[in-house]
C-alpha positions in Angstrom: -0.8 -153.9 130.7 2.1 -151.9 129.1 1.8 -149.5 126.0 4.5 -149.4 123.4 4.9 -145.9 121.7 5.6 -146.8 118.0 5.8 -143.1 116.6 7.4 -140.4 118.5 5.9 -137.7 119.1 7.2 -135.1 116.3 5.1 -137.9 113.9 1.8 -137.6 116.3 -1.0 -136.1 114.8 -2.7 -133.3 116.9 -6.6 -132.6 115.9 -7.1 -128.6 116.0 -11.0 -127.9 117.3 -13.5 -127.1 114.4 -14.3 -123.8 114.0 -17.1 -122.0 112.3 -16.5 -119.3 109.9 -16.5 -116.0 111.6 -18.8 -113.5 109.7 -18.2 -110.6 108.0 -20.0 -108.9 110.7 -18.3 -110.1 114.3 -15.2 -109.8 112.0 -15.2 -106.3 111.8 -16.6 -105.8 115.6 -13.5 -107.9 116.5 -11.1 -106.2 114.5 -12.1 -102.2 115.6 -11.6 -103.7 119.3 -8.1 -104.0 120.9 -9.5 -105.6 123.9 -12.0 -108.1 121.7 -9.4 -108.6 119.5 -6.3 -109.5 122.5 -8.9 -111.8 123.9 -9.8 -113.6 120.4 -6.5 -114.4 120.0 -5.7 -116.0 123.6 -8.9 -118.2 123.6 -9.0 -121.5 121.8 -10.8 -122.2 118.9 -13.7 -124.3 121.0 -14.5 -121.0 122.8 -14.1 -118.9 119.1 -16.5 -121.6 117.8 -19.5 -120.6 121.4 -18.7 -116.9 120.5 -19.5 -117.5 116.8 -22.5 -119.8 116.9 -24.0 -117.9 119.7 -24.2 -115.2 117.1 -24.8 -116.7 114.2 -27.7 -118.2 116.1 -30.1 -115.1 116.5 -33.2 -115.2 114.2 -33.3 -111.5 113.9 -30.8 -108.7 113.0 -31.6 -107.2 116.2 -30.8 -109.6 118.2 -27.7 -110.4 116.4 -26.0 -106.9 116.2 -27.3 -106.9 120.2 -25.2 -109.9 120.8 -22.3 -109.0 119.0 -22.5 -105.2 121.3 -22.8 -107.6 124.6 -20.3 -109.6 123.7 -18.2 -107.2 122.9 -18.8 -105.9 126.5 -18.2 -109.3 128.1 -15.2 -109.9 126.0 -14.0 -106.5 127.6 -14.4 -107.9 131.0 -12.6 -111.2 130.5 -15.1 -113.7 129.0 -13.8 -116.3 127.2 -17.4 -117.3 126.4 -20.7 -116.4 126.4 -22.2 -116.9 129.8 -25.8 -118.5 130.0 -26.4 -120.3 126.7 -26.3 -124.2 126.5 -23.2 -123.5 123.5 -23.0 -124.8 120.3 -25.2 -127.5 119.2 -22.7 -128.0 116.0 -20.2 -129.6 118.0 
């Protein structure tokens, strides 16, 4: 079977990944890190969206400001995501 290509490809839609909404929080983390903030730029919005709900998903503030501190740390080391979680159950 042969495909014919209609559009070309400067009139192809491309679907950007869904991001959630990084809080106010991680935000500033992020921003007062060079290295965080290098490695938030090179990743792709997917692994944004693991680094965000994993978070955003803590049920208590300690826990939360924890994982923000780790993954800081792991972002530091060349993590594009956080190791050890099942990731985001929003996607």
């Amino acid at each position: 079977m042969e495909f014919v290509m209609i559009k070309t490809m400067a009139h192809l839609k491309i679907a950007s990944g869904t991001v959630h909404r990084i809080p106010a929080d991680l935000r500033r983390a992020i921003g007062h890190d060079a290295r965080a903030n290098k490695l938030w730029a090179e990743i792709t919005p997917l692994a944004r969206n693991e680094w965000i709900c994993w978070v955003t998903s803590a049920k208590q503030d300690e826990t939360r400001a924890r994982r923000i501190t780790v993954g800081l740390d792991k972002m530091h080391k060349g993590m594009r995501r956080p190791c050890c979680w099942a990731g985001c159950p929003h996607r």
